[in-house]
C-alpha positions as CSV (number, residue, x, y, z in Angstrom):
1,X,114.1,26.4,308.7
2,X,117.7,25.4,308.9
3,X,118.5,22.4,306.5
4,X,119.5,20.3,309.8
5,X,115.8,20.9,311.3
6,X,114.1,20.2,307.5
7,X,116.3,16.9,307.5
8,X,115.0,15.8,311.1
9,X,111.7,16.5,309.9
10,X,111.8,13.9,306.9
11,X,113.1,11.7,309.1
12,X,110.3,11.5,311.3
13,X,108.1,11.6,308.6
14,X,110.0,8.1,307.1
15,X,109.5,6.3,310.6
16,X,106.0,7.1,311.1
17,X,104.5,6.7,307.8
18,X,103.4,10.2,306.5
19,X,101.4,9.5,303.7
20,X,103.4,12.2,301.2
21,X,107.1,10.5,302.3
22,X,105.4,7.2,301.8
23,X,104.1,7.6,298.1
24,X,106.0,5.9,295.1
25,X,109.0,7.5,293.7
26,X,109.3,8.2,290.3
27,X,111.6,6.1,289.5
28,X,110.0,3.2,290.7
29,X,109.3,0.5,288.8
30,X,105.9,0.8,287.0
31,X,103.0,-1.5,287.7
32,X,103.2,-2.9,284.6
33,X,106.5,-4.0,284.0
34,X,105.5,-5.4,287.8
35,X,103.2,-7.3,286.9
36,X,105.0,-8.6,283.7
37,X,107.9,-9.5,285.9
38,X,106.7,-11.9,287.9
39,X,104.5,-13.7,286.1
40,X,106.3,-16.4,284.7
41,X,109.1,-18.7,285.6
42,X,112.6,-17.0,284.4
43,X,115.0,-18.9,286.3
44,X,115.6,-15.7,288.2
45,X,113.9,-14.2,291.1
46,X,112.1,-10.8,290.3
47,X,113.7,-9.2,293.2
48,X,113.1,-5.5,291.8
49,X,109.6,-6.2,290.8
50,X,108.9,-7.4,294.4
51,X,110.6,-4.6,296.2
52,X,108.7,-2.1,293.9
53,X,105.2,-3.7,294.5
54,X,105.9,-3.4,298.1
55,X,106.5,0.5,297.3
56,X,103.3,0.4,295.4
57,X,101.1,-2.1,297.8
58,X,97.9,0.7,297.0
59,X,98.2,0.5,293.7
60,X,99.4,-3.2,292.9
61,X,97.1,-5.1,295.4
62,X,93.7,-4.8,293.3
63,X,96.1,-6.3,290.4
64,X,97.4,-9.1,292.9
65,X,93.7,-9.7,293.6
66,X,92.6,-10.4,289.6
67,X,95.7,-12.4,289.3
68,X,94.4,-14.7,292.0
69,X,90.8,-14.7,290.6
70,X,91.9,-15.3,287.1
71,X,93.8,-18.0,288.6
72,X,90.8,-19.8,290.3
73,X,88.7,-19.1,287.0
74,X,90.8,-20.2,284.2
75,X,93.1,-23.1,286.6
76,X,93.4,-25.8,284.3
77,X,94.4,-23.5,281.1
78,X,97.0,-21.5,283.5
79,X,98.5,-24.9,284.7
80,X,98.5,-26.1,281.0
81,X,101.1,-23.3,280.3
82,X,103.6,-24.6,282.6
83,X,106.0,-21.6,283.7
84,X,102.7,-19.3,284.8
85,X,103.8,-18.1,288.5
86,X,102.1,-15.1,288.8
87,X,99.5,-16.3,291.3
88,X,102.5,-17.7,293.8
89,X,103.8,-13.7,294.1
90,X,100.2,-12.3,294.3
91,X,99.6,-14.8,297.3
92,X,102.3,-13.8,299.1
93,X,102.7,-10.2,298.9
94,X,98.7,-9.8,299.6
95,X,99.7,-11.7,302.3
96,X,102.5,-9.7,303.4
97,X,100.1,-6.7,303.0
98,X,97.3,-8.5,305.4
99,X,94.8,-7.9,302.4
100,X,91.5,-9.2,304.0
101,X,89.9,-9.1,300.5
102,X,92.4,-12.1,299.6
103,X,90.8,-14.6,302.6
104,X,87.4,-15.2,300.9
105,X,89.8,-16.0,297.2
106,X,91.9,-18.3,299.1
107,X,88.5,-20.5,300.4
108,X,87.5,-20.8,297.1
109,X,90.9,-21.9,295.3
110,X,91.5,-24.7,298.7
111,X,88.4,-26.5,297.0
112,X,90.4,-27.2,293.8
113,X,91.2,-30.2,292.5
114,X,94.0,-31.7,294.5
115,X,96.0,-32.6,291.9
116,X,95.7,-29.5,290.0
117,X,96.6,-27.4,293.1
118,X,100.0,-29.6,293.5
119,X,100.5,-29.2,289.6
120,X,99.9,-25.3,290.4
121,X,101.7,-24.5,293.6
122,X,104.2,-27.8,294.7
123,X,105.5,-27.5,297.8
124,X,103.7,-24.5,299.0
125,X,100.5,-26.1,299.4
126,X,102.6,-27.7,302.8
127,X,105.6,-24.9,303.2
128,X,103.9,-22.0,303.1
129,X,99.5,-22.0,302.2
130,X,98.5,-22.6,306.2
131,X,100.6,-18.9,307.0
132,X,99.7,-17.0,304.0
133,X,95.4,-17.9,305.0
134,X,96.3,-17.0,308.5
135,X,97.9,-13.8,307.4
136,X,95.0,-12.8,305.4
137,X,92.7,-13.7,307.4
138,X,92.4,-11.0,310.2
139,X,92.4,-13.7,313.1
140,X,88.4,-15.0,311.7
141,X,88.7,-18.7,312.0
142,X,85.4,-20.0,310.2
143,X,86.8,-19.6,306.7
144,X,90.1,-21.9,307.2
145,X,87.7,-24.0,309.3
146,X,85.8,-24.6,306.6
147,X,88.3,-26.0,304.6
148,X,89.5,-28.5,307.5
149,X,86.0,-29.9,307.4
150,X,85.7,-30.0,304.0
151,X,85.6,-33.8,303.1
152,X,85.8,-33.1,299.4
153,X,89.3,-30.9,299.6
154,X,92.4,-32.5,299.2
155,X,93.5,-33.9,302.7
156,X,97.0,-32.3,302.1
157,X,95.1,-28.7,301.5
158,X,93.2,-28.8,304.7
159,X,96.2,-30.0,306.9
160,X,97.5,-27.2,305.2
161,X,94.4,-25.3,306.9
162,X,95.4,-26.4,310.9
163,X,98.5,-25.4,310.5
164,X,97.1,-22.1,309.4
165,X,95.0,-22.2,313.0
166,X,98.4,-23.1,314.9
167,X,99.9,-19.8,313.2
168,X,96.9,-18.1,314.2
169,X,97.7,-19.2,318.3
170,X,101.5,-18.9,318.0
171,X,100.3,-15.0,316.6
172,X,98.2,-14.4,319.6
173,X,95.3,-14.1,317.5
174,X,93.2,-16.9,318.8
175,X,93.9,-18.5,322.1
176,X,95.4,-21.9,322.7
177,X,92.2,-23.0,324.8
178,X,89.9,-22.0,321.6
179,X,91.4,-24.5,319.8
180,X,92.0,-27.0,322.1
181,X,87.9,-26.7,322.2
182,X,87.6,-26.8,318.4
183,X,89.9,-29.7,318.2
184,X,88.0,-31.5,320.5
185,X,85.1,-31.2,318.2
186,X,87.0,-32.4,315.2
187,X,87.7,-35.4,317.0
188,X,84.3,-36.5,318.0
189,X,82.3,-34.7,315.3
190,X,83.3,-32.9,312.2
191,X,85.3,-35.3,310.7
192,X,84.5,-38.1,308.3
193,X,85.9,-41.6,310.3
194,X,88.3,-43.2,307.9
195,X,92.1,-42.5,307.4
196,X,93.6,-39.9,306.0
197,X,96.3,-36.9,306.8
198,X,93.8,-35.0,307.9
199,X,93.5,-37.1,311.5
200,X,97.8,-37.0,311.7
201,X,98.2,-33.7,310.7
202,X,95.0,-33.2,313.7
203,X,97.0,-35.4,316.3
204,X,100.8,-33.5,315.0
205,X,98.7,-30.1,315.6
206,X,97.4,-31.3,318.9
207,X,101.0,-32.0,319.9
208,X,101.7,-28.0,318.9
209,X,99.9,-26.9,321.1
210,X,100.1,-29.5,323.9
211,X,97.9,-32.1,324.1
212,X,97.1,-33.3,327.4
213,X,92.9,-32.3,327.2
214,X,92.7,-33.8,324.0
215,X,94.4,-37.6,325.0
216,X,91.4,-39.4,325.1
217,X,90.8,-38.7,321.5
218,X,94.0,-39.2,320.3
219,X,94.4,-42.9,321.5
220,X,90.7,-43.4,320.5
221,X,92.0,-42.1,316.9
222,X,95.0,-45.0,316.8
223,X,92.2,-47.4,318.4
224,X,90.0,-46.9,315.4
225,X,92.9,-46.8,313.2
226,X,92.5,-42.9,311.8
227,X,95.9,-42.1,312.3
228,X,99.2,-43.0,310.7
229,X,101.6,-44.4,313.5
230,X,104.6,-44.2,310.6
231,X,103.6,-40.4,310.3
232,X,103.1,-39.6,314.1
233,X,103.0,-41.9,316.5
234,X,101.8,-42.3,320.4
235,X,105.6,-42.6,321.6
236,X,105.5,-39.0,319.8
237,X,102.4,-37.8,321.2
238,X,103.5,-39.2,324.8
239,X,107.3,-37.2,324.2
240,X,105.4,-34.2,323.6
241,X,103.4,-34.4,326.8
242,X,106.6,-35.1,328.5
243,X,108.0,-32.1,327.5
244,X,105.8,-29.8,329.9
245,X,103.3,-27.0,328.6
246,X,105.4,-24.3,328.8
247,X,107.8,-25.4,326.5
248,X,105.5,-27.3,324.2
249,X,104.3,-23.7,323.8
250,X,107.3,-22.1,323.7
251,X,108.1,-23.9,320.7
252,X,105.3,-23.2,318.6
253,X,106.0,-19.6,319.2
254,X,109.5,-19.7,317.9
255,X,108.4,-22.0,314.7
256,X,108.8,-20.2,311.5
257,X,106.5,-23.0,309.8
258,X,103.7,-21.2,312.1
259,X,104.8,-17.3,311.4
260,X,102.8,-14.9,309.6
261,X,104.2,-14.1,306.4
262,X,106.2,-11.2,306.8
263,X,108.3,-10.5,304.2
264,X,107.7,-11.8,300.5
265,X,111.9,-11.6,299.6
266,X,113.0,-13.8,302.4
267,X,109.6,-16.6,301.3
268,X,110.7,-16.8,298.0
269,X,114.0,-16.0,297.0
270,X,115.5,-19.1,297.9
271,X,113.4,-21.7,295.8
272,X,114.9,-24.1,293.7
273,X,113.4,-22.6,290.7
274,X,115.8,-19.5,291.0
275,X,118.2,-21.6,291.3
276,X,120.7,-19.9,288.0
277,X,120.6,-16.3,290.5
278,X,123.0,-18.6,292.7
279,X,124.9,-19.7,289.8
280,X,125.4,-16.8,288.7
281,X,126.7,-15.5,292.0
282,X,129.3,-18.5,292.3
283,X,130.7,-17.5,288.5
């Protein structure tokens, strides 16, 4: 074989994923310097520790997995040590990888305290928890359901959880009339009748996906006064409806706050925690 043909050869075998062109380098970095990389706060992002668990997904994702249980078992002594952010990576390269075994986890660490989750995770209980649960979740909507009717979950957490359903329609893995039929049922039925963000974050996700079957509900929401009108109002909820289907649509499709996570990099690089990687790139 001339060295041309052998080059073409590994070529194809890049693009299409043969399993021997696929495996781990040597020089990769090792699984556990990986793991010791990004588990606590440096001030830096682990970059190379992230690019080498994605070279080593089969190895690294049972790992990613006991982080996230130890997590969930031992919560309030890993938020007592303050700078623990191991469980912030695991979640989002296992949901970069689409690891199923990461969806049933996830149920159980939305039923947290609220507090303690915020102390735990900030901002991406809101940013980011509804995309990683859809992205592990293989398009099975019972499990984030559950946490949307869960009365005892902090109301934050399971408006976290819709958005995770809207990311599941702007994916293509559940339909727009599916949800429109389970909305209907959280309006009338599945949730407890007193105010929260759970009822604006249900009327703001019944604007996603436009909400012209659901109207009734909505103004019988404001009537009974479930619903925020300084958080989303009906002059919002009437804009929206003005706007047409097709485009109401059209814009939850393009909506990075309801895209599967794709790429664990371009989620985390840019948090204010990492902040001296800038600093040192402007010295």
């Amino acid at each position: 074989m001339r060295k041309d043909q052998a080059h073409q050869y590994q070529m194809f075998d890049d693009l299409f994923g043969n399993p021997v062109a696929a495996a781990p380098k040597p020089d990769i970095m090792e699984t556990a310097e990986i793991l010791r990389q990004i588990e606590r706060v440096s001030g830096r992002f682990a970059r190379a520790a992230v690019e080498a668990a994605m070279a080593r997904q089969e190895e690294i994702t049972p790992e990613l997995l006991r982080i996230l249980e130890r997590t969930i078992k031992r919560s309030r002594e890993i938020d007592a040590e303050d700078d623990y952010m191991g469980h912030l990576y695991a979640m989002f390269l296992l949901a970069q990888f689409r690891e199923p075994r990461t969806y049933p986890l996830l149920i159980e660490f939305c039923s947290l305290d609220g507090e303690l989750l915020y102390s735990l995770c900030g901002d991406f209980i809101t940013e980011a928890l509804g995309r990683v649960l859809a992205s592990v979740s293989g398009g099975e909507l019972g499990g984030i359901q559950s946490i949307v009717e869960n009365e005892h979950a902090d109301e934050w957490v399971r408006g976290a959880a819709l958005d995770g359903l809207l990311t599941l329609v702007a994916a293509g893995q559940t339909s727009r009339e599916a949800m429109v039929h389970y909305f209907v049922h959280l309006f009338r039925t599945k949730l407890e009748r007193r105010h929260s963000q759970v009822w604006n974050s249900l009327v703001a996700s019944s604007c996603d996906i436009y909400p012209a079957e659901l109207l009734d509900d909505i103004k019988q929401a404001y009537r009974g006064g479930l619903v925020d009108p300084g958080n989303i109002s009906m002059e919002d909820v009437k804009h929206d409806l003005a706007l047409g289907k097709g485009r109401v649509l059209a814009r939850l499709a393009d909506d990075p706050h309801h895209r599967m996570v794709r790429n664990t990099i371009e989620e985390m690089e840019w948090w204010a925690c990492f902040r001296s990687d800038r600093k040192d790139e402007t010295n």
